[in-house]
C-alpha positions in Angstrom: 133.6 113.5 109.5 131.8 114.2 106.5 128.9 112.3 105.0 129.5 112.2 100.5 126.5 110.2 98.6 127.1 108.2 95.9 124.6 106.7 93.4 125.7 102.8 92.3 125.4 102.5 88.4 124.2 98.9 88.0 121.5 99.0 90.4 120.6 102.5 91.1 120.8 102.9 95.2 121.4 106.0 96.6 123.8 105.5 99.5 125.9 107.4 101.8 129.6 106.7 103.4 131.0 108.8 106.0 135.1 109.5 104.5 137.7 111.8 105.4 137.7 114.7 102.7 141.0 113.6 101.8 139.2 110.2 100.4 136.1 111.7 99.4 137.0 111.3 95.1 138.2 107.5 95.8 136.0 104.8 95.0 133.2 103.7 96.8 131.3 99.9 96.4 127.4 100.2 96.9 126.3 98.3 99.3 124.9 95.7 97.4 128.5 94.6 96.2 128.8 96.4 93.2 131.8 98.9 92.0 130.3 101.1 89.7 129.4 104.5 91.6 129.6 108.1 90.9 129.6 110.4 93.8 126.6 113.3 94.0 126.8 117.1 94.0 125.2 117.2 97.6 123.6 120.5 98.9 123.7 121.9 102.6 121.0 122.3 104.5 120.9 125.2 107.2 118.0 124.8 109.3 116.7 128.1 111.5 113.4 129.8 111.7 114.5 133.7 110.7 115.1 134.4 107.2 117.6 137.7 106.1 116.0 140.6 104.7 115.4 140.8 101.3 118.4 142.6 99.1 117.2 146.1 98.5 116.2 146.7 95.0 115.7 150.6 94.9 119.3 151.5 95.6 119.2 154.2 98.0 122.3 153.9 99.8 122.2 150.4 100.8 125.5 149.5 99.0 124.7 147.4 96.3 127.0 145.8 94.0 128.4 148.8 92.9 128.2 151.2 96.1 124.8 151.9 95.9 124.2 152.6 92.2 122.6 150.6 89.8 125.0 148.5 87.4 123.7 148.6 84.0 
């Protein structure tokens, strides 16, 4: 199931509630008591040690965004 985070408003906690997607917009108390939360923008983290290969620059064939020619 995924985990949203929401900040609370009157106090300022960061929390987070595991919800169905379906549910993920509906309100959510802080756990202090109070009803006055806004969900965060949360980012995914990937974890691995290899990184992909850097885009190439020079054209050359590699495809690009336009086949392999430079869009200008």
């Amino acid at each position: 199931m995924p985990r949203y985070e929401y900040r609370c408003r009157t106090c300022g906690d960061t929390f987070e509630l595991s919800r169905p997607m379906a549910r993920s917009a509906d309100p959510a108390d802080c756990p202090a008591g109070h009803d006055d939360t806004v969900k965060l923008l949360s980012t995914v983290a990937v974890g691995g040690t290899k990184s992909a290969p850097a885009p190439n620059a020079g054209g050359g064939g590699g495809g690009g965004c336009c086949g392999g020619g430079c869009c200008g």
